[in-house]
C-alpha positions as a LaTeX table, in Angstrom:
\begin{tabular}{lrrr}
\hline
Residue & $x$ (\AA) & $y$ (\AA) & $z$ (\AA) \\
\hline
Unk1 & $-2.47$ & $-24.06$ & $-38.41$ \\
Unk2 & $-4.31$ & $-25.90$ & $-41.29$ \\
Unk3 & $-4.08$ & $-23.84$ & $-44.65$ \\
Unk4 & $-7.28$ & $-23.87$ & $-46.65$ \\
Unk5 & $-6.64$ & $-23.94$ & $-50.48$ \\
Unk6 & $-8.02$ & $-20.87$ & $-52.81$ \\
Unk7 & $-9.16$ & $-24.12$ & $-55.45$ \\
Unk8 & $-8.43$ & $-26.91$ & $-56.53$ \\
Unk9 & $-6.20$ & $-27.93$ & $-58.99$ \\
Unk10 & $-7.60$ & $-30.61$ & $-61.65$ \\
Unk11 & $-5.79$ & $-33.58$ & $-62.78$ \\
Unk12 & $-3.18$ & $-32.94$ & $-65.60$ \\
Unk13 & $-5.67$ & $-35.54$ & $-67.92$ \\
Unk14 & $-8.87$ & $-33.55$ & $-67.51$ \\
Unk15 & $-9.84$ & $-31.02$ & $-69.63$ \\
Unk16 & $-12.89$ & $-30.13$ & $-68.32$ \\
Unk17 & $-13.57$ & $-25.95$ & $-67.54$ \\
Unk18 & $-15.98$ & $-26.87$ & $-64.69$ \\
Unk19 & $-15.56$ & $-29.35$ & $-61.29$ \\
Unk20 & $-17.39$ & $-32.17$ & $-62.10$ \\
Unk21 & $-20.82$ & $-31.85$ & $-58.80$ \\
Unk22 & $-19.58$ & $-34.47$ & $-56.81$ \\
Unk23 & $-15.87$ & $-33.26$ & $-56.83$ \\
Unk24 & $-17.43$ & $-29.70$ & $-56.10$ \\
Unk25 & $-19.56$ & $-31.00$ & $-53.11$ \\
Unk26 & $-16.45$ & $-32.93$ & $-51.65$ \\
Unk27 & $-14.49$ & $-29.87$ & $-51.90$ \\
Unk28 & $-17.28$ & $-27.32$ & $-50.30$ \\
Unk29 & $-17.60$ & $-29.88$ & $-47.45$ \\
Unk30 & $-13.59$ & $-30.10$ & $-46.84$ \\
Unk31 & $-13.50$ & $-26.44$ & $-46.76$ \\
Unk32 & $-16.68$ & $-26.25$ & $-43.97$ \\
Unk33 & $-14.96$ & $-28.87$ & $-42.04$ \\
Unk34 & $-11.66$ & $-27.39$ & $-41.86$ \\
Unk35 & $-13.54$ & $-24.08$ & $-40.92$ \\
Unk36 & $-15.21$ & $-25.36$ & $-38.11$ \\
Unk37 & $-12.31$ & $-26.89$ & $-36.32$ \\
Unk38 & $-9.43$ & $-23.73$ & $-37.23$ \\
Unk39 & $-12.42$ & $-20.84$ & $-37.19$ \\
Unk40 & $-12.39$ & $-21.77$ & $-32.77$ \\
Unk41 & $-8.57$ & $-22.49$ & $-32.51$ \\
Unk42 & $-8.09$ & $-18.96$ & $-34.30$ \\
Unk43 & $-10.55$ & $-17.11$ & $-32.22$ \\
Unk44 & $-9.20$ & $-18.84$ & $-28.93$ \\
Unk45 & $-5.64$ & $-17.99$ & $-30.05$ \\
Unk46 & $-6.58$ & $-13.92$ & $-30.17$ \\
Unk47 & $-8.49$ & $-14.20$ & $-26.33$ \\
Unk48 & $-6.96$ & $-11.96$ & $-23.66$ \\
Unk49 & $-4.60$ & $-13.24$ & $-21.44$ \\
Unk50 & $-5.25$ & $-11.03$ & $-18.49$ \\
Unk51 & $-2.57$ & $-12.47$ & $-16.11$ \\
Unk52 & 1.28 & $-13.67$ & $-16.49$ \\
Unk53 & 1.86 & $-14.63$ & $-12.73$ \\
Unk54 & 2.21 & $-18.16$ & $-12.42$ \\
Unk55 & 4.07 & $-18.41$ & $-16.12$ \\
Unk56 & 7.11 & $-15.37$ & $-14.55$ \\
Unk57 & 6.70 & $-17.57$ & $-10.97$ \\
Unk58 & 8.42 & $-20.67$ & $-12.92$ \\
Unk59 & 10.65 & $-18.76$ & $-14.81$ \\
Unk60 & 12.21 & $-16.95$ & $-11.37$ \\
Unk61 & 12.12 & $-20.54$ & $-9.80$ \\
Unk62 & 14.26 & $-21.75$ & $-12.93$ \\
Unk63 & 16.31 & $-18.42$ & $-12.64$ \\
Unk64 & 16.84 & $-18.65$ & $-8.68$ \\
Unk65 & 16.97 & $-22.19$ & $-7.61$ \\
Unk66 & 17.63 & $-21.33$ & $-3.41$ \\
Unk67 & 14.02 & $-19.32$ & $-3.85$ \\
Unk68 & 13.07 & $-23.72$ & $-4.04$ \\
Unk69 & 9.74 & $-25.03$ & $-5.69$ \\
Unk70 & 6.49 & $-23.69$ & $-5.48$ \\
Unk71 & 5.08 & $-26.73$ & $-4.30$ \\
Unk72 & 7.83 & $-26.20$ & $-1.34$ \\
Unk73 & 6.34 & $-23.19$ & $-0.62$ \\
Unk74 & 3.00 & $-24.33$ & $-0.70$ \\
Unk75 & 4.00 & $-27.10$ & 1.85 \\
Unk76 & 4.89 & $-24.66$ & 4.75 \\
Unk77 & 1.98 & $-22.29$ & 4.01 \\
Unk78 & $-0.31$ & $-24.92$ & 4.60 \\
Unk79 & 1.73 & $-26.02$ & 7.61 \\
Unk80 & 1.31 & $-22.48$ & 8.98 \\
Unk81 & $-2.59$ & $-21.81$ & 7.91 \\
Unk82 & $-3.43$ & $-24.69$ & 9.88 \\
Unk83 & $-1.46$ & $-23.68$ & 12.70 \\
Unk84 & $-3.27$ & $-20.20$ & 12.63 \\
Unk85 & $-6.72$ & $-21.92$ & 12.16 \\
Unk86 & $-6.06$ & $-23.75$ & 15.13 \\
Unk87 & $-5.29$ & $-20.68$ & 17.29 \\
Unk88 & $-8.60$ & $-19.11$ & 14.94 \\
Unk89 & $-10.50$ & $-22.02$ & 16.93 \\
Unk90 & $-9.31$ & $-21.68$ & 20.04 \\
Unk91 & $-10.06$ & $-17.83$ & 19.94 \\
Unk92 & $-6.47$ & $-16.79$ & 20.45 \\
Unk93 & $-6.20$ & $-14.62$ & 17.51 \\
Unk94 & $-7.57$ & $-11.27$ & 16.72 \\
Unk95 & $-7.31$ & $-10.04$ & 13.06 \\
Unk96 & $-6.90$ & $-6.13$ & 13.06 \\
Unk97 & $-6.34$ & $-3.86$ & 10.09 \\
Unk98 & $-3.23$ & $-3.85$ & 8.07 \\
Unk99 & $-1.72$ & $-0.82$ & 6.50 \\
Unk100 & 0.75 & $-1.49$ & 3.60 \\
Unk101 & 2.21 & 1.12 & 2.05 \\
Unk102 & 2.42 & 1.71 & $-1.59$ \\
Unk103 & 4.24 & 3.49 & $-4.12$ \\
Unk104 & 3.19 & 3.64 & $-7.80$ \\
Unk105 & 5.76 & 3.94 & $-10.67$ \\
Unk106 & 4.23 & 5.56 & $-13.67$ \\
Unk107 & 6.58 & 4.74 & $-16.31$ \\
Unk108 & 5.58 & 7.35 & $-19.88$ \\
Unk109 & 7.46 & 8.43 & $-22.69$ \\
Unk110 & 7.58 & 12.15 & $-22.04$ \\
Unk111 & 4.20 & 12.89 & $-21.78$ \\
Unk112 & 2.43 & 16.03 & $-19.65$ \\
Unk113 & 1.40 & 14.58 & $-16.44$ \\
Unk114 & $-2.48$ & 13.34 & $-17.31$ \\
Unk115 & $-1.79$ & 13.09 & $-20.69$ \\
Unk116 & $-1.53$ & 9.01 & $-22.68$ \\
Unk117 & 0.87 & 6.87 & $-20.13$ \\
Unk118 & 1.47 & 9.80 & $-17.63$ \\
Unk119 & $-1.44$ & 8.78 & $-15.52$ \\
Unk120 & $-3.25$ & 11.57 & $-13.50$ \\
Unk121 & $-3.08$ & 12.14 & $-9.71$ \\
Unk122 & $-6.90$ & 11.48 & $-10.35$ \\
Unk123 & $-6.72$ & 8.24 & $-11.97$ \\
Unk124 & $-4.14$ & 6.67 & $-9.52$ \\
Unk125 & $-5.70$ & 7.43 & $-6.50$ \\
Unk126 & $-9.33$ & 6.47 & $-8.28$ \\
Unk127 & $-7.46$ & 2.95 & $-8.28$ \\
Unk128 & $-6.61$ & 3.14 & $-4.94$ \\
Unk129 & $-9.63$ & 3.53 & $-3.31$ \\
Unk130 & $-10.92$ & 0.67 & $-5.53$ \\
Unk131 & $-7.86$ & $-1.50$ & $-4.26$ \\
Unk132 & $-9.51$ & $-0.57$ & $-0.85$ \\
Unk133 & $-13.15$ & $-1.49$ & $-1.11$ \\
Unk134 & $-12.28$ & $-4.90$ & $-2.51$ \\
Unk135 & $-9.83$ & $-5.27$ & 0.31 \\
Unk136 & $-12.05$ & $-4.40$ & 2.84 \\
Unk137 & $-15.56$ & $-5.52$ & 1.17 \\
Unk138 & $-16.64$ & $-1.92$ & 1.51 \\
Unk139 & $-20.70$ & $-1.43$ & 1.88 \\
Unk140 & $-22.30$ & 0.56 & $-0.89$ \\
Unk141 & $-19.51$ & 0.09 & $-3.05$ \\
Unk142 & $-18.96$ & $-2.92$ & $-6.18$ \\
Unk143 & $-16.69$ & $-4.51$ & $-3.68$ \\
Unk144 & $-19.32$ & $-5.47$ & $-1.22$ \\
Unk145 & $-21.09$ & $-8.86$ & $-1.83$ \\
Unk146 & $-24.06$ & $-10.71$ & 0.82 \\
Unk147 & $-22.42$ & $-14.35$ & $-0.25$ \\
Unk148 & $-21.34$ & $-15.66$ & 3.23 \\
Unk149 & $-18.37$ & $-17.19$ & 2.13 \\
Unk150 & $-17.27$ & $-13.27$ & 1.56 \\
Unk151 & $-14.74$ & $-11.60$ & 3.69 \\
Unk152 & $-12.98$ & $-8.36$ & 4.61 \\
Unk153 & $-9.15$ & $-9.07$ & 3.89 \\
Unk154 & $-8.53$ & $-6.08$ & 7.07 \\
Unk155 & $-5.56$ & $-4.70$ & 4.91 \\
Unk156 & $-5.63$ & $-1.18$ & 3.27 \\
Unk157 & $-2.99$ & 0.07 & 0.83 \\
Unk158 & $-1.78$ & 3.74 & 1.20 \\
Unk159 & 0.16 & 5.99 & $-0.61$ \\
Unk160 & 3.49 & 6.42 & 0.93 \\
Unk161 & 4.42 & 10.05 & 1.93 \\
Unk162 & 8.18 & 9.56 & 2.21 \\
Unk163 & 10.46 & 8.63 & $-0.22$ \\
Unk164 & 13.08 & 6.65 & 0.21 \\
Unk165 & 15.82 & 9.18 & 1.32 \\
Unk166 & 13.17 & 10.57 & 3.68 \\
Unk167 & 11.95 & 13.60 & 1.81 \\
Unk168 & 8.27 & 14.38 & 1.54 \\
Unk169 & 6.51 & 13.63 & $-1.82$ \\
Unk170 & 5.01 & 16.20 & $-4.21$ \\
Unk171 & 2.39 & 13.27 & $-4.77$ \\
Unk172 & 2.36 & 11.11 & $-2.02$ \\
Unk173 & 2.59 & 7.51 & $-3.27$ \\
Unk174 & 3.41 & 8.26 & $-7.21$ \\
Unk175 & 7.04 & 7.75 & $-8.78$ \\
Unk176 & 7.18 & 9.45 & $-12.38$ \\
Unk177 & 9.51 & 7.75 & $-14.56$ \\
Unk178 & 10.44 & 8.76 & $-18.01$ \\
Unk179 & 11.40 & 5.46 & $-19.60$ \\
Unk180 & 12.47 & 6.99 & $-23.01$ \\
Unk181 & 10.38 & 4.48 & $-24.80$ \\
Unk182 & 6.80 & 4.13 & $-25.38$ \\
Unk183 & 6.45 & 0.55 & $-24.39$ \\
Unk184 & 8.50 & $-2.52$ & $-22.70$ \\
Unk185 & 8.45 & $-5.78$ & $-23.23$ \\
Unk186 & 8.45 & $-8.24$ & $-19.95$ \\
Unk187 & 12.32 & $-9.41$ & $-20.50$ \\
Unk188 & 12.95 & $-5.29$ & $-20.20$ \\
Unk189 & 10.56 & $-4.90$ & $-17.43$ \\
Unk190 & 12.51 & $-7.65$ & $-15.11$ \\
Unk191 & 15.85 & $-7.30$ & $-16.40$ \\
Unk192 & 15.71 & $-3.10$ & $-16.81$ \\
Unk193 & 13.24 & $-1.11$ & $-15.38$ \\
Unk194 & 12.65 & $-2.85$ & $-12.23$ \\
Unk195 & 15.79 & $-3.62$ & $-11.13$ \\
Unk196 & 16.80 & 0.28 & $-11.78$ \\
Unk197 & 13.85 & 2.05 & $-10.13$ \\
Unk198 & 12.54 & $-0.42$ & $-7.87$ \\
Unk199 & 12.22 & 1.27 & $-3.77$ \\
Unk200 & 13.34 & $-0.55$ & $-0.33$ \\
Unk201 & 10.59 & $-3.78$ & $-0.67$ \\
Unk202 & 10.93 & $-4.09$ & 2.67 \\
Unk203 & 9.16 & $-0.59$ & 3.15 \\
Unk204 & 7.60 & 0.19 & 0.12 \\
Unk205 & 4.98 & $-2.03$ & $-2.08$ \\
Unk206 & 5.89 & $-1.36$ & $-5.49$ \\
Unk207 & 3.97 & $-1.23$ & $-8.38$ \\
Unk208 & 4.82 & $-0.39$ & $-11.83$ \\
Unk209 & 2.12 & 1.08 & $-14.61$ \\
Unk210 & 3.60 & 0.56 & $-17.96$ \\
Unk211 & 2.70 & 0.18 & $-21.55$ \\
Unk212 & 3.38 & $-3.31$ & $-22.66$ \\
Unk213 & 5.14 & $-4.41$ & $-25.85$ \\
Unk214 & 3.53 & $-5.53$ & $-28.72$ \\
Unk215 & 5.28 & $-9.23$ & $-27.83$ \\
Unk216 & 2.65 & $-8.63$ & $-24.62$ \\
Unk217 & $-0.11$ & $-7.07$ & $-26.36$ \\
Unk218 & $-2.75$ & $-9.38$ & $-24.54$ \\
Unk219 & $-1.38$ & $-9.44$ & $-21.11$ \\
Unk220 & $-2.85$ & $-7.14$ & $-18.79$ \\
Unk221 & $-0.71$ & $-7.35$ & $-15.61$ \\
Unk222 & 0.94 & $-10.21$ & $-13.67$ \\
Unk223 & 3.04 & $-9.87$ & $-9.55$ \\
Unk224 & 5.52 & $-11.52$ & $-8.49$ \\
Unk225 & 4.34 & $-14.16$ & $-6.02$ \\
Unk226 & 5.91 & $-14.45$ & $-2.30$ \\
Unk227 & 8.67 & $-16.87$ & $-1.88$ \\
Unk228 & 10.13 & $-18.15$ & 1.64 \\
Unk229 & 13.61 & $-17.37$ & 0.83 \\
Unk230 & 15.59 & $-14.56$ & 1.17 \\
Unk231 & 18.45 & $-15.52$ & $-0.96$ \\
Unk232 & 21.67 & $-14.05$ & 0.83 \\
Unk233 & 24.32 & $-12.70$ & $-1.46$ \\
Unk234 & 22.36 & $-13.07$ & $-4.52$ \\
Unk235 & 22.97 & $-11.18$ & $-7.60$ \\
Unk236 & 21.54 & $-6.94$ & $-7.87$ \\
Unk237 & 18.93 & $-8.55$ & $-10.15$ \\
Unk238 & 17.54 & $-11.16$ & $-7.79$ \\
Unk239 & 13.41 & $-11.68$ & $-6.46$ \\
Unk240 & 14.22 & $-8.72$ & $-4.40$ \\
Unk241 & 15.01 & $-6.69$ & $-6.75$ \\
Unk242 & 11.78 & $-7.20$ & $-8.97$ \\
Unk243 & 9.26 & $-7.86$ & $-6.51$ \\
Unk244 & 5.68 & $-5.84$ & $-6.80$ \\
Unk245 & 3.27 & $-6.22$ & $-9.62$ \\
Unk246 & 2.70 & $-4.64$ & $-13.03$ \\
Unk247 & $-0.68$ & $-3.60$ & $-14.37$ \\
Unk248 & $-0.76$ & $-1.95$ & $-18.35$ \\
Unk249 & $-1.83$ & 1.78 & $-18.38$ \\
Unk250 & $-4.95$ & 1.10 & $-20.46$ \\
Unk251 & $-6.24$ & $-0.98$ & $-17.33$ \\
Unk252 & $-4.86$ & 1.09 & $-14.28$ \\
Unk253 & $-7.79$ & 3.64 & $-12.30$ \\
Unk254 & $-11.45$ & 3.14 & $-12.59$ \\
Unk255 & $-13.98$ & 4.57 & $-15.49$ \\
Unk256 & $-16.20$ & 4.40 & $-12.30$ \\
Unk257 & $-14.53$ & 7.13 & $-10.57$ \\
Unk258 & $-13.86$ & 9.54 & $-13.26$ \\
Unk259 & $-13.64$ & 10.48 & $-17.19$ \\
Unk260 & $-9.88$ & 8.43 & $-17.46$ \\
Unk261 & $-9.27$ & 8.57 & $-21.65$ \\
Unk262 & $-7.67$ & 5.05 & $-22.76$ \\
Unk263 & $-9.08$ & 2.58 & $-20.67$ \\
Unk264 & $-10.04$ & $-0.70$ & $-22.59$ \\
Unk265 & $-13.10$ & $-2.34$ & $-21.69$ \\
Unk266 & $-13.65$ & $-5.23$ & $-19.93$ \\
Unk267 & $-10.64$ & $-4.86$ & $-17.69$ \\
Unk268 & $-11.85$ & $-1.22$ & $-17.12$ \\
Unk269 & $-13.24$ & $-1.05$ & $-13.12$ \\
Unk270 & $-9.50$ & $-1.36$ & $-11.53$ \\
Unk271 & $-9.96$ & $-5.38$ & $-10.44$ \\
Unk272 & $-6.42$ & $-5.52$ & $-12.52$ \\
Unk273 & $-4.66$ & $-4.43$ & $-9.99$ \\
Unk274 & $-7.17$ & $-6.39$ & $-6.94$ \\
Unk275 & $-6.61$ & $-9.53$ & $-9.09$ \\
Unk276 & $-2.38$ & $-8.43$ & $-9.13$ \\
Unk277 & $-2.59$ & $-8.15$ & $-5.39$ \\
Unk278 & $-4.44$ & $-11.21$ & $-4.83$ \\
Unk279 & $-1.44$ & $-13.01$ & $-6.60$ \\
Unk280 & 1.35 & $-10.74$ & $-4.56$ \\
Unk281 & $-0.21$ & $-12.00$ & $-1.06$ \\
Unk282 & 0.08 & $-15.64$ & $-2.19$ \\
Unk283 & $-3.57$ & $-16.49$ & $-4.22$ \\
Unk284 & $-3.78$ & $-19.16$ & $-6.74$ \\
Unk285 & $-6.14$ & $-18.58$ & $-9.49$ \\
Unk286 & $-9.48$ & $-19.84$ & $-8.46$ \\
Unk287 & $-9.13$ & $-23.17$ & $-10.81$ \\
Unk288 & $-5.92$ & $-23.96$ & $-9.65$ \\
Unk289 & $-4.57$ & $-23.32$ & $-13.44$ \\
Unk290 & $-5.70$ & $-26.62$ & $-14.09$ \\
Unk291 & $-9.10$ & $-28.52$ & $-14.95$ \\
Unk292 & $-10.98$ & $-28.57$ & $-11.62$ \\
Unk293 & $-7.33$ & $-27.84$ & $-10.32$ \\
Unk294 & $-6.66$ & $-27.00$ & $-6.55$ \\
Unk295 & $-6.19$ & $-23.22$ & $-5.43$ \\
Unk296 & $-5.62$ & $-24.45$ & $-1.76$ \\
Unk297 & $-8.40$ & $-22.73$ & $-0.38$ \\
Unk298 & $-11.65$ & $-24.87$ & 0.61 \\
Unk299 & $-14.23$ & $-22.19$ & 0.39 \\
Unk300 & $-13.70$ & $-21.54$ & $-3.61$ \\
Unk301 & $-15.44$ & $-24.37$ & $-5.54$ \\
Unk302 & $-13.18$ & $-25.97$ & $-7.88$ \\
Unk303 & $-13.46$ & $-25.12$ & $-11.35$ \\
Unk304 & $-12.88$ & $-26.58$ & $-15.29$ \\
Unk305 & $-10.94$ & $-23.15$ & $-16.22$ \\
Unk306 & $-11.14$ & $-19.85$ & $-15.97$ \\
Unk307 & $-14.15$ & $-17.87$ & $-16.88$ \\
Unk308 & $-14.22$ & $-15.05$ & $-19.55$ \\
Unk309 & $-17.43$ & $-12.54$ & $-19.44$ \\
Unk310 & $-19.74$ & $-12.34$ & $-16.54$ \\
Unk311 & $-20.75$ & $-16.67$ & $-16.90$ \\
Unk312 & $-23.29$ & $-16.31$ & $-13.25$ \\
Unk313 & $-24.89$ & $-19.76$ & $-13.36$ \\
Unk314 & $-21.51$ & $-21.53$ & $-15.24$ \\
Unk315 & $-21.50$ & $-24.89$ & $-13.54$ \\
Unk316 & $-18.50$ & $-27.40$ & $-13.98$ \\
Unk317 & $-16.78$ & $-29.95$ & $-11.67$ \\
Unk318 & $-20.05$ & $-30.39$ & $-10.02$ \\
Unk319 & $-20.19$ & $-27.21$ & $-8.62$ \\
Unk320 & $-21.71$ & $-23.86$ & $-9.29$ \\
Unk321 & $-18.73$ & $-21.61$ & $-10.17$ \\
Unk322 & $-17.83$ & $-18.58$ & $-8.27$ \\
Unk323 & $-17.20$ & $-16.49$ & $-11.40$ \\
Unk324 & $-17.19$ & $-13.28$ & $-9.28$ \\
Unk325 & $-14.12$ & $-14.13$ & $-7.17$ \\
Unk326 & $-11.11$ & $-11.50$ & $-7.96$ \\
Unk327 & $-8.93$ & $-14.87$ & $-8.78$ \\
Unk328 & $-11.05$ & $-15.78$ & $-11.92$ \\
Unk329 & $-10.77$ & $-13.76$ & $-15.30$ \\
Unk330 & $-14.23$ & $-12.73$ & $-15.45$ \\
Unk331 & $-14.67$ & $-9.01$ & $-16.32$ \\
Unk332 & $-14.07$ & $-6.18$ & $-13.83$ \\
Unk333 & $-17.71$ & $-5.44$ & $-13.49$ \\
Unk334 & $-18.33$ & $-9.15$ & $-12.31$ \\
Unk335 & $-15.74$ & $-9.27$ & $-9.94$ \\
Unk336 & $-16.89$ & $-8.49$ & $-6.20$ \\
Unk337 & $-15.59$ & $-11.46$ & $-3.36$ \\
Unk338 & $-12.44$ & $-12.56$ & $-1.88$ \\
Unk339 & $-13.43$ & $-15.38$ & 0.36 \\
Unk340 & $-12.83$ & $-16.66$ & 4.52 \\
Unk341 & $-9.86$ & $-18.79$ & 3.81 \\
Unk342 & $-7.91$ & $-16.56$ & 0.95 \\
Unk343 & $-7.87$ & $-13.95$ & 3.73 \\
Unk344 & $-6.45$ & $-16.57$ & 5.84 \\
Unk345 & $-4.04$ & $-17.25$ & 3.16 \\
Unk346 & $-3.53$ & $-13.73$ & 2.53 \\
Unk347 & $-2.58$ & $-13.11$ & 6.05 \\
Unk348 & $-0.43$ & $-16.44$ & 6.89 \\
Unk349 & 1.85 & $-14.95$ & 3.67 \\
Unk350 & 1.49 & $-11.06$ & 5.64 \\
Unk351 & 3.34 & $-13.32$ & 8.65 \\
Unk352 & 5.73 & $-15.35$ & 6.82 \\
Unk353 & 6.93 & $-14.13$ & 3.37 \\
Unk354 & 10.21 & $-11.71$ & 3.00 \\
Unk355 & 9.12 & $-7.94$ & 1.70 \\
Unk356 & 5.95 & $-8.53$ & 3.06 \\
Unk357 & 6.11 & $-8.97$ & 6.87 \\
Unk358 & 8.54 & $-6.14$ & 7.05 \\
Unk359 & 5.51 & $-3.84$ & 5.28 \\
Unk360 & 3.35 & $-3.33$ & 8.52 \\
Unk361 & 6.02 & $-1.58$ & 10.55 \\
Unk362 & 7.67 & 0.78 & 7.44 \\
Unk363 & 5.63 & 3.66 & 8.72 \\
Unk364 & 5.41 & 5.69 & 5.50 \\
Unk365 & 1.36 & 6.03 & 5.87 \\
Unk366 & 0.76 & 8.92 & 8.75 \\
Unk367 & 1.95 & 11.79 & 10.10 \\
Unk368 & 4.57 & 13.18 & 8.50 \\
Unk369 & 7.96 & 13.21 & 10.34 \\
Unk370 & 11.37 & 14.98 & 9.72 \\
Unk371 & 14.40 & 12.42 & 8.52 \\
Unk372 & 14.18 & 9.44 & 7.37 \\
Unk373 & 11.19 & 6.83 & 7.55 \\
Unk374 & 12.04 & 4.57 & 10.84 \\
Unk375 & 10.06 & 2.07 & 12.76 \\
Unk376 & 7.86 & 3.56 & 15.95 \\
Unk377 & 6.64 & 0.61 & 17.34 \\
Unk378 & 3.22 & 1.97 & 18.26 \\
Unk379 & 0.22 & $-0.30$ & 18.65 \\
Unk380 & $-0.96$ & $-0.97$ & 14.80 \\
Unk381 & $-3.85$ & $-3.03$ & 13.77 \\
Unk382 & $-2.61$ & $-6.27$ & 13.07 \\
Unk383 & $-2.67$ & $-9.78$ & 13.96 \\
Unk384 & $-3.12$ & $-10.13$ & 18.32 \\
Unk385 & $-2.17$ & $-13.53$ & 19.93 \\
Unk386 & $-3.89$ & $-13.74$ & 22.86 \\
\hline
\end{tabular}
């Protein structure tokens, strides 16, 4: 960063107590010019970074080579979308509701339960049900949007009722940690916390609510996006040990839904966590984390970068941009579509990804049952081949 001199120091020869007019003028117009190009780069430098997914997808790629490249895993997604498409066309398949179920780790520092981190029973399930109307484009909700490019994702999220030794849960779906620390940085988070509290992936979705470190003071939340690989005989601390998403505290429930204390406007509404999701079943950001960059799916019109605010109208790579789509970083209150082909995505990484595809038949959701959680193999709503 440029560093603007307090004055200017005259020449050792000249005597004079004032700047000569024209030195003075040259010196006011350095100091404007180096204004106006720092005065952006400083205010950029301070904008929220909502979302660390892609950045922790290369470093677990560098950490776990057998996981293999993204663009690996990108190759036999598309393989497979087309493959459903094709049965899509020929009328073969039948796209029923999936039920995933979820348990939330509340991670405070000793707090009373409703009280700074130690989210209420209120809050979480207030962020929930939002999870659920943007899932399922709920009617008469900020979920629902008329653009026909809009879809219902058919997957609901619900809290699990058994834990994992089988017992039932005081709070269904909430984990209360006490972390003994008031906030974690992400190296603690993947290396500590995680790895120590984490449930069975292949029955629960996990998802921890923490209060980041100041070295993450701008990040929001970020998940840990699906790989292919299951990486027999890796280390306690591998993918599957860390898999789920993280959302901050101050952006976890919905102002919407309730009178939640510490919730920091614009990411406010609970599309954190939608966005998290999004990321967790396999979405790219909507400009493909590149200038008019590719997120894979032909339905979202490419855009220059990600858009901050509520920018309806923005236009860029010769399109009008979808600024609303849960994949962008517009605000919360903006956010309202997940389109036809990220639910196909969505639902070709349901079929194919480890600690995903085991979800649908984990059977934590209904009736409660004596002993441990086991597979029933009763007709769900899912995916028919017909």
């Amino acid at each position: 960063m440029l560093a603007i001199p307090s004055r200017l120091r005259p020449k050792p020869a000249d005597h004079s107590p004032l700047l000569p007019m024209n030195r003075f003028v040259t010196v006011l117009c350095i100091v404007v010019l180096v204004l106006f190009v720092v005065g952006p780069t400083v205010a950029q430098s301070h904008e929220e970074e909502p979302c660390g997914t892609m950045e922790m997808d290369a470093l677990l790629r560098q950490k776990y080579p057998a996981m293999g490249t993204l663009d690996d895993f990108e190759r036999l997604l598309q393989r497979r979308i087309a493959e459903r498409k094709a049965l899509e066309r020929q009328g073969r398949i039948t796209a029923e509701v999936i039920t995933i179920p979820v348990v939330v780790h509340i991670v405070h520092n000793g707090e009373a339960i409703g009280q700074g981190r130690n989210l209420s029973l209120a809050r979480i399930n207030a962020q929930l049900e939002t999870l659920n109307e943007d899932f399922r484009r709920k009617p008469g909700t900020p979920g629902f949007n008329t653009d026909p490019r809009g879809a219902d994702i058919e997957i609901e999220f619900c809290a699990a009722r058994l834990d994992p030794q089988g017992r039932n849960m005081p709070e269904a779906g909430v984990n209360r940690i006490n972390g003994a620390r008031a906030n974690w940085s992400r190296n603690d988070i993947e290396n500590v916390l995680k790895p120590s509290s984490i449930w069975d992936p292949d029955k629960y979705f996990n998802i921890w609510v923490v209060d980041f470190a100041s070295t993450d003071a701008n990040l929001v939340g970020y998940a840990q996006f699906p790989s292919l690989s299951t990486l027999p005989g890796s280390p306690a601390n591998s993918p599957r040990k860390t898999g789920g998403v993280v959302v901050r505290y101050q952006s976890f429930g919905n102002v919407l839904k309730g009178a939640f204390a510490n919730m920091q406007a614009p990411y406010n509404r609970g599309r954190t966590l939608t966005h998290e999701v999004g990321h967790w079943l396999g979405l790219r950001h909507i400009w493909g984390d590149a200038n008019c960059g590719n997120d894979f799916c032909d339905d979202t019109p490419p855009q220059a970068s990600e858009s901050r605010g509520c920018q309806i109208g923005r236009f860029s790579c010769g399109n009008a941009n979808m600024v609303q789509n849960y994949m962008d970083y517009s605000d919360d209150e903006c956010m309202n579509i997940f389109t036809r082909d990220q639910k196909t995505r969505m639902r070709t990484v349901m079929e194919i990804s480890p600690r995903r595809n085991t979800l649908i038949t984990s059977n934590l959701c209904g009736t409660l049952i004596a002993g441990p959680p086991v597979p029933n193999f009763r007709a769900e709503t899912r995916e028919i081949l017909l």
